[in-house]
C-alpha positions as CSV (number, residue, x, y, z in Angstrom):
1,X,2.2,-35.9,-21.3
2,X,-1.3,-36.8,-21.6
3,X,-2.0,-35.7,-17.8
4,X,0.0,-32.2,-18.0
5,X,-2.4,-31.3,-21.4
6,X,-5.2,-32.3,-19.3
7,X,-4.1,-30.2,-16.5
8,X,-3.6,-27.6,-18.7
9,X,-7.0,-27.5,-19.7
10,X,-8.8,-27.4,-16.7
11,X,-7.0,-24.5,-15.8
12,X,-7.7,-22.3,-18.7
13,X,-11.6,-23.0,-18.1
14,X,-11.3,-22.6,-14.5
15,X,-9.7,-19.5,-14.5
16,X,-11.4,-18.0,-17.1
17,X,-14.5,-18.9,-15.6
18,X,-13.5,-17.5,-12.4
19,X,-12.1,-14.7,-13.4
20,X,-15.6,-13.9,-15.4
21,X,-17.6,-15.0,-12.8
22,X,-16.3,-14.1,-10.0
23,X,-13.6,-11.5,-9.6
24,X,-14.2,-9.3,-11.7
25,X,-17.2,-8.6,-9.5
26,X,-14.7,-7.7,-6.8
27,X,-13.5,-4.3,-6.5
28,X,-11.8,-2.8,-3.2
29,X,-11.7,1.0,-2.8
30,X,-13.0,1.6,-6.5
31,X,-9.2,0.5,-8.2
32,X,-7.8,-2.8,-7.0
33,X,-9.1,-5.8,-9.4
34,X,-7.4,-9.0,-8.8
35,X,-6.6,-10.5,-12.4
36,X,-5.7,-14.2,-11.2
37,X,-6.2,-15.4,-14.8
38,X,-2.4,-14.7,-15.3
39,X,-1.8,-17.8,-13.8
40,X,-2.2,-19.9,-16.5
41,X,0.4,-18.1,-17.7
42,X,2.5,-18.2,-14.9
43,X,2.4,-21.7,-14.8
44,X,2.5,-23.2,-18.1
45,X,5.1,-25.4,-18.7
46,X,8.9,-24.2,-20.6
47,X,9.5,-27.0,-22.5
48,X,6.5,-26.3,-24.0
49,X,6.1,-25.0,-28.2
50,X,6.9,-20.8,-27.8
51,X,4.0,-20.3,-30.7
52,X,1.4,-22.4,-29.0
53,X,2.0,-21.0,-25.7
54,X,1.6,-17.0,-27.1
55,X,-1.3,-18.1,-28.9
56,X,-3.2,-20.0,-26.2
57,X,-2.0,-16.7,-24.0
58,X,-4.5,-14.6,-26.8
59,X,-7.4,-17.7,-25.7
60,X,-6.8,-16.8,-22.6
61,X,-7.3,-12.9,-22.9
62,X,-9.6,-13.1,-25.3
63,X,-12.3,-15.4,-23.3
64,X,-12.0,-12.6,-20.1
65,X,-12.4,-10.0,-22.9
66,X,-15.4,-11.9,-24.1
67,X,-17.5,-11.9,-20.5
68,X,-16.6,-8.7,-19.6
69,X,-16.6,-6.7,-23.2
70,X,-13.5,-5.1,-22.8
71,X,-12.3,-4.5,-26.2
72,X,-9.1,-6.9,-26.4
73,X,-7.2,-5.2,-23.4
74,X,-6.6,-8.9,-21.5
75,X,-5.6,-10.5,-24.9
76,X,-3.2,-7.8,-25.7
77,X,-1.7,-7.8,-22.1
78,X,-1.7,-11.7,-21.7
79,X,0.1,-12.0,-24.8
80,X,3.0,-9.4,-24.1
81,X,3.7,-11.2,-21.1
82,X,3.3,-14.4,-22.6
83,X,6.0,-13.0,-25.4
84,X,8.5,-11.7,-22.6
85,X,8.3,-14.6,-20.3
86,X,11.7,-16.2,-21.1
87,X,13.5,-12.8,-20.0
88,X,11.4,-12.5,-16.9
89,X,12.4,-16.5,-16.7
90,X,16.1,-15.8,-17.4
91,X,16.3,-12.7,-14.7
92,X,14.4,-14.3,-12.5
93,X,15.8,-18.1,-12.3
94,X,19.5,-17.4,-14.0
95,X,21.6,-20.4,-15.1
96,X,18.5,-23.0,-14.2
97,X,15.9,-21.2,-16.6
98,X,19.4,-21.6,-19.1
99,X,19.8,-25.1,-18.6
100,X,15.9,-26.0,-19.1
101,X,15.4,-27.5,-15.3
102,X,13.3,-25.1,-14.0
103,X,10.1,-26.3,-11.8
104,X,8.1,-23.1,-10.4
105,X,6.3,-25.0,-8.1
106,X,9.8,-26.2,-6.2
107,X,11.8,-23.8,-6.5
108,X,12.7,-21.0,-4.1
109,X,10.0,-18.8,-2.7
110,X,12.2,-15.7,-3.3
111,X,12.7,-16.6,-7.3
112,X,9.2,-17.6,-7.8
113,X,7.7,-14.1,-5.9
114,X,10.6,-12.5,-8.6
115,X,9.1,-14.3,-11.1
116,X,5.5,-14.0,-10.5
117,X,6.2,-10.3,-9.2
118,X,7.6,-9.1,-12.2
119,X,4.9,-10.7,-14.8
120,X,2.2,-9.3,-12.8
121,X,3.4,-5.7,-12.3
122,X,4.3,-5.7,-16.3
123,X,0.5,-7.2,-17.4
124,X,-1.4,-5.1,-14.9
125,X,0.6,-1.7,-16.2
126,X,0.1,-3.0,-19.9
127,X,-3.7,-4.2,-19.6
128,X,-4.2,-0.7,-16.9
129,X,-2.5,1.5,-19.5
130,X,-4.5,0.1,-22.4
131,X,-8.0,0.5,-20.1
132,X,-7.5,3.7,-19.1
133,X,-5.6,5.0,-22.3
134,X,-5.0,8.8,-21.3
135,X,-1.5,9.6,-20.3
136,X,-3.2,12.6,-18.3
137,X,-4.2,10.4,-16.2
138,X,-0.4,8.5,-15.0
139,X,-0.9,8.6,-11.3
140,X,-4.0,6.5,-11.6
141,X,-2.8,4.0,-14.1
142,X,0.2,3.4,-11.6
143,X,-2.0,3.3,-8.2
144,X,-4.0,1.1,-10.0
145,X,-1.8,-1.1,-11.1
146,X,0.5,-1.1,-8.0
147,X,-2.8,-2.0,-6.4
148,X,-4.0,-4.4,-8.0
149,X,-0.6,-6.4,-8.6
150,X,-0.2,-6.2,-5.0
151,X,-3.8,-8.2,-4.8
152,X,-3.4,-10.5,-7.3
153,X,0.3,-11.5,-6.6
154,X,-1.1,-12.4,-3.3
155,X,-3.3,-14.9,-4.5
156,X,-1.6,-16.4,-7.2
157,X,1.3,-17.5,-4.3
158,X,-1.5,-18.5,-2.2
159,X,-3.5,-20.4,-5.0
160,X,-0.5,-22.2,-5.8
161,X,0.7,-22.7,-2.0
162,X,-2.7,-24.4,-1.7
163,X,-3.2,-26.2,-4.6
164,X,0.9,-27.3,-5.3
165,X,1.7,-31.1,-5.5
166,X,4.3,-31.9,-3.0
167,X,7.2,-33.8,-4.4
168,X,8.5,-36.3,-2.3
């Protein structure tokens, strides 16, 4: 237990700080922003206490809306995704999710690109939405968030492609 809070840990700071540091200073044709920080929350083990979870989701946003000043937009997205998880868990993973003996990182790729699809599109359109704020303005929240989803669901199955333990 000791090694999965340890885990945990290092990959709040490192994707915080990589997030800060170094993506957000990527931008492709002026919209698409990969937002790999979701991860953390994409990752973070069920079992796991439902309050402590949603509330180390608000660190999470909160410590991206610190480096880049954003007002709370990451914090409010990364804690409504953090909130909806077990339905996005339940669609995406069925009777598994329902019997508590789901592990993302061996499970089919098709469940886990539902699953990482899914909380991706719905935080980029919340955290989009609350940026931009101006429903005059609907085509660009969705190209950007299309966009950008697209980007950052690409890495995330990468990152964890790369950086999975295999089980033998």
């Amino acid at each position: 237990m000791n090694n999965q809070v340890t885990l945990n840990i290092i990959r709040f700071v490192v994707l915080v700080l990589v997030q800060s540091l170094v993506l957000n200073n990527i931008n492709f044709l002026g919209y698409v922003n990969p937002y790999i920080y979701v991860l953390f929350i994409l990752l973070y083990p069920i079992q796991n206490n439902r309050l402590l979870f949603i509330f180390l989701s608000f660190l999470l946003g909160l410590g991206v809306d610190l480096f880049l000043d954003s007002g709370g937009v990451h914090a409010a997205a990364s804690v409504f995704i953090a909130y909806i998880r077990p339905v996005v868990l339940k669609f995406a993973f069925g009777m598994t999710y329902e019997h508590q003996t789901v592990k993302i990182g061996q499970s089919e790729i098709g469940q886990r690109f539902t699953y990482m699809g899914l909380l991706i599109l719905i935080h980029h359109l919340v955290l989009i939405s609350l940026e931009v704020f101006n429903s005059g303005k609907i085509l660009l929240i969705l190209k950007k968030t299309l966009f950008s989803s697209i980007f950052t669901l690409i890495l995330c199955v990468l990152i964890t492609i790369l950086f999975s333990q295999k089980s033998k």
